[in-house]
C-alpha positions as CSV (number, residue, x, y, z in Angstrom):
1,X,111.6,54.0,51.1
2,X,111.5,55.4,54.6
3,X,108.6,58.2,54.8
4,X,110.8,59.6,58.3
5,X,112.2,63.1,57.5
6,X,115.0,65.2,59.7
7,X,116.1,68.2,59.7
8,X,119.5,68.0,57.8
9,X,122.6,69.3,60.0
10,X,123.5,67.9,63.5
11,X,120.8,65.6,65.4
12,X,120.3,66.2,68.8
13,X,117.3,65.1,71.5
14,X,114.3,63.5,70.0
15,X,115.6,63.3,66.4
16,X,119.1,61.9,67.4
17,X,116.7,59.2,69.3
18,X,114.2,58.3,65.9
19,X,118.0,58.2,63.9
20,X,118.7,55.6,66.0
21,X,115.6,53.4,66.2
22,X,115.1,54.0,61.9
23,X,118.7,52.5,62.2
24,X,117.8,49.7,64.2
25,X,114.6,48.9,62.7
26,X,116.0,49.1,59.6
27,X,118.4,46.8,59.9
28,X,121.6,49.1,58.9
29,X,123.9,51.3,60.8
30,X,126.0,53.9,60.0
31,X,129.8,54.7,59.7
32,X,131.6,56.7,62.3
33,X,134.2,58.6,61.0
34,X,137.1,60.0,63.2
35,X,138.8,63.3,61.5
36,X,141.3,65.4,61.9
37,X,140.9,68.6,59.9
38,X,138.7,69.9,57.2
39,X,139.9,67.9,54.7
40,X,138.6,64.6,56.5
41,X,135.4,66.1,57.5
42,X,134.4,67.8,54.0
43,X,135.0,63.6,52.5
44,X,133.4,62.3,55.6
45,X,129.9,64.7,54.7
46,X,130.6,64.2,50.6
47,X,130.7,60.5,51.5
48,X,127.5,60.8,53.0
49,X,125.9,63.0,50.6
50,X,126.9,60.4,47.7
51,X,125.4,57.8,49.4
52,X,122.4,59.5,50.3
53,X,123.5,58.1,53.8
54,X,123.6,59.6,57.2
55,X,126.8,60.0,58.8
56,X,128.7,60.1,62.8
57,X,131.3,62.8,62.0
58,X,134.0,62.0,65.6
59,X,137.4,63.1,66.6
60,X,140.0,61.9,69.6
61,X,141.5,64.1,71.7
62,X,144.6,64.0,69.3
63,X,142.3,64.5,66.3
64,X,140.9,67.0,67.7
65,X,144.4,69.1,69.5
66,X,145.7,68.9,65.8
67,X,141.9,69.8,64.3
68,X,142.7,73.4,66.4
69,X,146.3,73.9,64.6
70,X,149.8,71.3,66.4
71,X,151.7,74.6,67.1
72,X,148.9,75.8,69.7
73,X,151.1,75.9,72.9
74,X,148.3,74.5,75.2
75,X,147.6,70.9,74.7
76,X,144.3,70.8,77.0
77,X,143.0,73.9,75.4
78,X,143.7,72.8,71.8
79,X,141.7,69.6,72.9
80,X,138.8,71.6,73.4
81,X,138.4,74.0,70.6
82,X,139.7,71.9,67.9
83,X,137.0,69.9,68.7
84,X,134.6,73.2,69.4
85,X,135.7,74.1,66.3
86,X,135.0,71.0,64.1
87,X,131.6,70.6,65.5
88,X,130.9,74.5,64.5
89,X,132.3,73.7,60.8
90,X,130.0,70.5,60.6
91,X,127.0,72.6,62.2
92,X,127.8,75.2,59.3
93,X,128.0,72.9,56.4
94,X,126.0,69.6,57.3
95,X,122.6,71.0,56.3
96,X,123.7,72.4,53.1
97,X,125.0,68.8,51.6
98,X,121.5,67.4,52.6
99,X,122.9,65.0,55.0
100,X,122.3,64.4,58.9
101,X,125.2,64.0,61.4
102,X,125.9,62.6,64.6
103,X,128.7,65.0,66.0
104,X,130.5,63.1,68.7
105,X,134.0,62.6,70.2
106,X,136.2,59.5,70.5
107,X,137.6,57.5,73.7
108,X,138.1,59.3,76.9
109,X,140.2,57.6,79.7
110,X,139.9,58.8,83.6
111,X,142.4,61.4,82.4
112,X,140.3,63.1,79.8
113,X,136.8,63.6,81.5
114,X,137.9,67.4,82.1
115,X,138.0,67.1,78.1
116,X,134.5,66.2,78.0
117,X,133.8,68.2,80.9
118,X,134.7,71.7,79.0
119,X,133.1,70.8,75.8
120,X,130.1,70.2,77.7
121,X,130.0,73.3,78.9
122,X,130.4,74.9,75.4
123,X,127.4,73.1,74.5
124,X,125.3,74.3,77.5
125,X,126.4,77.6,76.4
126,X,125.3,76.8,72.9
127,X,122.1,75.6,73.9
128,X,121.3,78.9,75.9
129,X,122.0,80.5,72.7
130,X,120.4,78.0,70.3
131,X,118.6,75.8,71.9
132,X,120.5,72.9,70.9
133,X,124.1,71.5,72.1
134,X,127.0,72.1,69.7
135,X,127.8,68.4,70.0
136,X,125.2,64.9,69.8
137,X,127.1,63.1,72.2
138,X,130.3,62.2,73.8
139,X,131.8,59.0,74.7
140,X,133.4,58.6,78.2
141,X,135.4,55.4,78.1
142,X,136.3,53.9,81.6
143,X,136.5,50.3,80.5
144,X,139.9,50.1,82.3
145,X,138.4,51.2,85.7
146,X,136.4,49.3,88.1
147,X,133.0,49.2,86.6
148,X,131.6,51.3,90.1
149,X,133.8,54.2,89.1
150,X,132.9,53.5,85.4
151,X,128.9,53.7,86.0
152,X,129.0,56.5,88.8
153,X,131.2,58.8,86.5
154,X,128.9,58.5,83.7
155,X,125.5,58.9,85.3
156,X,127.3,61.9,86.9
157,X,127.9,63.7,83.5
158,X,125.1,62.1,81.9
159,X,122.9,63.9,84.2
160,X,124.0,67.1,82.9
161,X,124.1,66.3,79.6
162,X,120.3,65.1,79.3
163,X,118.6,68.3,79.9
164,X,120.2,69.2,76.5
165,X,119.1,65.9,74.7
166,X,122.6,65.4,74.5
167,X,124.1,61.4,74.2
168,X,126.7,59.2,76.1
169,X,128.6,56.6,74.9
170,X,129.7,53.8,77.5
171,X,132.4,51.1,76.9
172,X,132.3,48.0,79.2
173,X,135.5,45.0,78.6
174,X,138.1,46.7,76.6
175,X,138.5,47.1,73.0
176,X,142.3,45.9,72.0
177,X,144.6,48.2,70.5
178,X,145.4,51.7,71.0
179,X,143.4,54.6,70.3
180,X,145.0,58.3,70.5
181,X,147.4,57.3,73.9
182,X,143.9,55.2,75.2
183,X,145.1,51.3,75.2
184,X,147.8,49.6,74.1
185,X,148.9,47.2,71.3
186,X,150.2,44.7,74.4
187,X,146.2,43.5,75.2
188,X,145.0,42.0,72.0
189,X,144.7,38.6,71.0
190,X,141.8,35.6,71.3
191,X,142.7,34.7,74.1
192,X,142.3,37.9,76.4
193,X,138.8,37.7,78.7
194,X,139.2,41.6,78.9
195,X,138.1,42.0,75.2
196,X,135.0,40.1,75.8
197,X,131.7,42.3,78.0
198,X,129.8,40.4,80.2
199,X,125.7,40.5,79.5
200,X,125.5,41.2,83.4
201,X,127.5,44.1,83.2
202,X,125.6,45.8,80.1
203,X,122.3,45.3,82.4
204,X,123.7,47.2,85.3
205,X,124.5,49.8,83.1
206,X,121.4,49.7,81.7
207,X,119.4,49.8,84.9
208,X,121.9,52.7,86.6
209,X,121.7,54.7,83.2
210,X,118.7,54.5,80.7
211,X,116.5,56.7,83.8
212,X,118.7,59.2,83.7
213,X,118.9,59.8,80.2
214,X,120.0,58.3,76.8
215,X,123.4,55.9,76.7
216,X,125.1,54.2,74.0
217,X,126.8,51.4,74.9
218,X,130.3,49.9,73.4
219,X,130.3,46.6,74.6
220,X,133.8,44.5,73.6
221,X,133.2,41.4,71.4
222,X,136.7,40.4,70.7
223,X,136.9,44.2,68.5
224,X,140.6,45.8,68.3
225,X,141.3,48.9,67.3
226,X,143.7,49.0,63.9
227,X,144.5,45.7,61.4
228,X,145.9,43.0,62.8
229,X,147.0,39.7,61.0
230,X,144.3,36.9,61.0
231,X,143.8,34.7,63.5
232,X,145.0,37.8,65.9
233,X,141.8,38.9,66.8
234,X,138.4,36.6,67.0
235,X,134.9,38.6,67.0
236,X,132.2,36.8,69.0
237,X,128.8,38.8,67.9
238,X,126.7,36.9,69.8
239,X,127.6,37.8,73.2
240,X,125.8,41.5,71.9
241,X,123.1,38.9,71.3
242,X,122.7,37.4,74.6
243,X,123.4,40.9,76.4
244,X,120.3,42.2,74.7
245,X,118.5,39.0,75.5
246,X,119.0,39.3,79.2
247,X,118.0,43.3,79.2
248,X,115.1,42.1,77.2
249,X,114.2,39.3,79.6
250,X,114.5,41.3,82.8
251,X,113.1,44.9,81.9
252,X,110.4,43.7,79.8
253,X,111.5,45.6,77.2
254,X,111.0,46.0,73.5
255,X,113.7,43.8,71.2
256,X,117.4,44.6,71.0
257,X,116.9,47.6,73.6
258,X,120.4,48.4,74.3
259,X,121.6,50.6,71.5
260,X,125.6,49.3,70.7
261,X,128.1,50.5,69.0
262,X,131.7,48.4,67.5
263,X,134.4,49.9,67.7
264,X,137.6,48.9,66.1
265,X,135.6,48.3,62.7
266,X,138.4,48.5,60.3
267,X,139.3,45.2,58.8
268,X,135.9,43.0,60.6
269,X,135.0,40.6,58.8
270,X,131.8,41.0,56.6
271,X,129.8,38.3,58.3
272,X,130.6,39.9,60.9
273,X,129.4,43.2,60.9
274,X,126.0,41.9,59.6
275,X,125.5,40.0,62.5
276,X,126.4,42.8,65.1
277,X,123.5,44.8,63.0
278,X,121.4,41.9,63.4
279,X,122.0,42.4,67.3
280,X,121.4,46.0,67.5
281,X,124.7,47.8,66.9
282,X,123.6,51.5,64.7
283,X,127.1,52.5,64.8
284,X,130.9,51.2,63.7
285,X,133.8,52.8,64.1
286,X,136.0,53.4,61.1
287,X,139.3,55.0,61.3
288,X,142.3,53.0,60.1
289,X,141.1,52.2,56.8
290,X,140.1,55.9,56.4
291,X,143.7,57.3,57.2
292,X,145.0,54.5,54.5
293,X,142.8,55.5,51.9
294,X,143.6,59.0,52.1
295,X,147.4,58.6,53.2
296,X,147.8,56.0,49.7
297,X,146.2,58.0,47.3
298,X,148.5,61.0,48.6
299,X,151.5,58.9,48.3
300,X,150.5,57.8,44.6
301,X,150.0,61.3,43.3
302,X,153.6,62.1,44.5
303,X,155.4,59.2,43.2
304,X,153.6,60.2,39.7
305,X,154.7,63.6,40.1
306,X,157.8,63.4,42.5
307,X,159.7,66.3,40.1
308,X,157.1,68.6,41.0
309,X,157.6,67.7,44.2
310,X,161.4,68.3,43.9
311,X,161.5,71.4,41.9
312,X,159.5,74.2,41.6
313,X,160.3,74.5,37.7
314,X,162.0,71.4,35.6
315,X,165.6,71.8,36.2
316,X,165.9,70.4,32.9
317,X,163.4,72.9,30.4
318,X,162.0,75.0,32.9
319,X,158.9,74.1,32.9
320,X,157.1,75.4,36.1
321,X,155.1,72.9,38.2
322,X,152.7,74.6,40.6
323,X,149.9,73.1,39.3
324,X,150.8,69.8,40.3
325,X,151.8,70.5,43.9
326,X,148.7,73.2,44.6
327,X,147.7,71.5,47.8
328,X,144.1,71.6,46.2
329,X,145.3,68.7,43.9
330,X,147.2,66.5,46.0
331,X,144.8,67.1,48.9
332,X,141.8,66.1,46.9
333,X,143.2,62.7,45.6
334,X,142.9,61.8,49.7
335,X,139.6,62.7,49.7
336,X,138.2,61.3,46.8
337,X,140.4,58.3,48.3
338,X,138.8,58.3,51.8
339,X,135.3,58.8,50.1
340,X,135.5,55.3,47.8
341,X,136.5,53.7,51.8
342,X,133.3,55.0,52.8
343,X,131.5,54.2,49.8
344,X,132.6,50.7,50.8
345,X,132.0,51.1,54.5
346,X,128.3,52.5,53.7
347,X,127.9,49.4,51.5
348,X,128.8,47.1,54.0
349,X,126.4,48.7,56.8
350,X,123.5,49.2,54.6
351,X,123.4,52.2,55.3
352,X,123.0,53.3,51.1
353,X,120.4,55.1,50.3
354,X,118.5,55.4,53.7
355,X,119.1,58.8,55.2
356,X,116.8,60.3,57.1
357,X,117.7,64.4,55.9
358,X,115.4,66.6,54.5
359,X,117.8,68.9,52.5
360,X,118.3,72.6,53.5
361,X,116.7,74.3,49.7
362,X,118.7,77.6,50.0
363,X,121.4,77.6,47.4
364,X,124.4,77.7,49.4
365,X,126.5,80.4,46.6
366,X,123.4,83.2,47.9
């Protein structure tokens, strides 16, 4: 049993840093939910209570514009606070189910760094309050760029994001599929070059980033975003292997120093995913399989119900059927549906069992 204790709630600085390295060293990773309203989050954090697992809690810029309510007229702002938002809710709640969170936001194209821009700034405002950011990191994804433009951007925000020992995440090659308006269904396939990262790049960014602060790095393997017929998509782990190998090699560093994340999780193989672990990935991506979960179990409940969801009262003896399509009941099915996923997903990362939280003791009904 790890002896390592946390503060439960949001990590941030120096303890989002140890989550990491117990992660690595450890030999598990952890899931990394995307949401896109309470309903996702509360089964993201119940997941990870269950599971006695720590947990990346992460919303797109579409997850998080509906997050703040799809009839807010201003698209950019709705961006921002729903995501402000979902980051205060987790901040609220994390500590009291005992669990600790990585609270970070999804894929953001050359068109989106004013979105990561603003919610920076409501973190700096934060920390003056708090002395901590409102969110753990942010992922700036520029893999379609020129990889100057790519590097310079980042170390340009990740400079002000280190004073608050906040995180950026990195993506080098491409990962297939589309993601929230960022990609497209047109680039997967084995035989695309783009979905693989070069080892070369991953140490320029490494060299250009780690002395400013502290990067994650998503570096393409063959990964796709969504669930694609076999044979569609091959993974090819070990180029995370020989990327590390050359960091290693050239900076004299310790083992597996870049810290990796895979994106486009859902539907990996199980061999897999063990061996981009074994290489130093802490983090996968799940969102697909999520939505599924929670989507089927919906649809279920209503084809076993579907008068209730017809008729207010039984058009044949009247009897009145609110308390089969309360929200709260049809709602919860998805949950309970999207926490059995994650059960799954924590399984598969090995991730059971090993959270780092020491649990808030004040009874959360005083």
């Amino acid at each position: 049993m790890n002896d390592t204790i946390l503060q439960a709630g949001i990590v941030s600085g120096e303890a989002y840093k140890t989550l990491l390295r117990e992660c690595k060293m450890g030999g598990y990773a952890l899931p990394a939910v995307n949401v896109v309203g309470t309903n996702s989050i509360n089964a993201v954090m119940e997941a990870a209570a269950k599971n006695k697992s720590d947990i990346i809690i992460q919303l797109s810029n579409g997850g998080s514009q509906f997050f703040a309510g799809a009839g807010m007229a201003d698209s950019f702002e709705a961006k921002v606070l729903g995501a402000v938002s979902a980051a205060k809710h987790v901040d609220l709640l994390a500590k009291y189910y005992g669990i600790c969170v990585i609270m970070h936001t999804d894929h953001a194209n050359r068109e989106l760094i004013p979105w990561v821009e603003a919610m920076i700034e409501y973190s700096e405002e934060y920390f003056a309050q708090t002395g901590r950011p409102l969110f753990s990191s942010h992922m700036l994804d520029l893999s379609a760029e020129d990889i100057d433009f790519n590097l310079s951007q980042s170390a340009r925000l990740l400079k002000r994001m280190a004073p608050m020992g906040m995180s950026l995440e990195i993506e080098l090659g491409v990962t297939g599929g589309e993601e929230d308006g960022v990609g497209s269904d047109d680039n997967i396939g084995a035989d695309n070059p783009a979905l693989y990262t070069q080892p070369e790049d991953c140490l320029r960014a490494y060299e250009e980033l780690s002395p400013i602060g502290h990067f994650t790095l998503a570096a393409s393997f063959g990964n796709v975003h969504g669930v694609y017929k076999p044979g569609n998509v091959k993974l090819r782990p070990e180029i995370l292997k020989s990327s590390q190998e050359l960091v290693e090699q050239t900076q004299n560093t310790v083992k597996n120093p870049l810290d990796l994340v895979f994106h486009g999780g859902s539907g990996s193989e199980k061999d897999k995913i063990k061996k981009a672990i074994e290489y130093g990935v802490f983090k996968m991506n799940i969102d697909t399989d999520t939505q599924f979960a929670f989507a089927q179990a919906v649809g279920e409940y209503v084809q076993e119900h579907k008068v209730a969801f017809e008729h207010q009262i039984d058009p044949n003896d009247g009897t009145p059927y609110k308390k089969l399509y309360d929200p709260r009941k049809w709602l919860r099915k998805g949950e309970l549906s999207m926490v059995a996923r994650l059960d799954e997903a924590c399984k598969d990362l090995g991730s059971v069992g090993k959270s780092l939280a020491l649990k808030k003791t004040t009874d959360i009904a005083a």
